[in-house]
N, C-alpha and C positions, 0 to 999 in steps of 0.2 A: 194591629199589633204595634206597640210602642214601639221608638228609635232608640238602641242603646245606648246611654252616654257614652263621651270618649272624655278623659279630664287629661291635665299633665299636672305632673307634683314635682318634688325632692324627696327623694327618700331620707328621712330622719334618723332609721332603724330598721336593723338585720339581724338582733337577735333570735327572732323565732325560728323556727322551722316553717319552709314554704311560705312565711309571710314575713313580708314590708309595712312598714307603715311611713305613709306619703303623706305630706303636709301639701296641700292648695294653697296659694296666696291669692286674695283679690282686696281690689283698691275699692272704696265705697265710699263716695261724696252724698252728701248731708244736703235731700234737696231744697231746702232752705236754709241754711247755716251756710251751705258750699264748706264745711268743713271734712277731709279727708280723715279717711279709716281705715286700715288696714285689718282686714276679716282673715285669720286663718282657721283652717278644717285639715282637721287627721283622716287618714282614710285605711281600712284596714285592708291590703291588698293581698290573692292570694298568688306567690312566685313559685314557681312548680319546679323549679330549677335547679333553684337560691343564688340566681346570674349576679344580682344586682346589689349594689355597693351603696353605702351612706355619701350624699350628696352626687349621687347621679339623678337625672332629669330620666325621668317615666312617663310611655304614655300606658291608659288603665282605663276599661272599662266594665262600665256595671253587668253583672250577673246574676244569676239567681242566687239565692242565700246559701255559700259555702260553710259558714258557723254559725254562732251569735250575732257574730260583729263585723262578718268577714263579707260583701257582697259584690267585690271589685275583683278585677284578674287584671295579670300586667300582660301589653299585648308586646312593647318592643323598653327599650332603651333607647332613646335620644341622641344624638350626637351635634350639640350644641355647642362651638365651641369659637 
């Protein structure tokens, strides 16, 4: 049995209902250039709650496929601070 990821994001957006959408950021060096990249990823998360606020820090992991596009659940909020 596979290991469920765990990611952390920013949420971007709280208009839907039940869902966030969380942006990933990673840094990605060019291994031979050594030139840096900043790589983002959307992620469509499903909030059961509707807890969570635009620019708060998510943790989120993978699940079976809730919609089309949806295959992430938030498991807490962050408090990074």
């Amino acid at each position: 049995m596979k290991k469920k990821k765990s990611r952390i994001g920013v949420v971007i957006s709280n208009k839907m209902n039940k869902t966030i959408v969380v942006e990933q950021n990673k840094i990605f060096k060019h291994p031979r250039y050594e030139k840096s990249f900043l790589i983002k990823k959307k992620y469509f998360v499903h909030d059961e709650k509707n807890i969570s606020n635009i620019g708060d820090i998510v943790r989120f992991v993978e699940v079976r496929p809730i919609s089309k596009k949806k295959y992430c659940k938030l498991i807490k909020i962050e408090n990074i601070k």
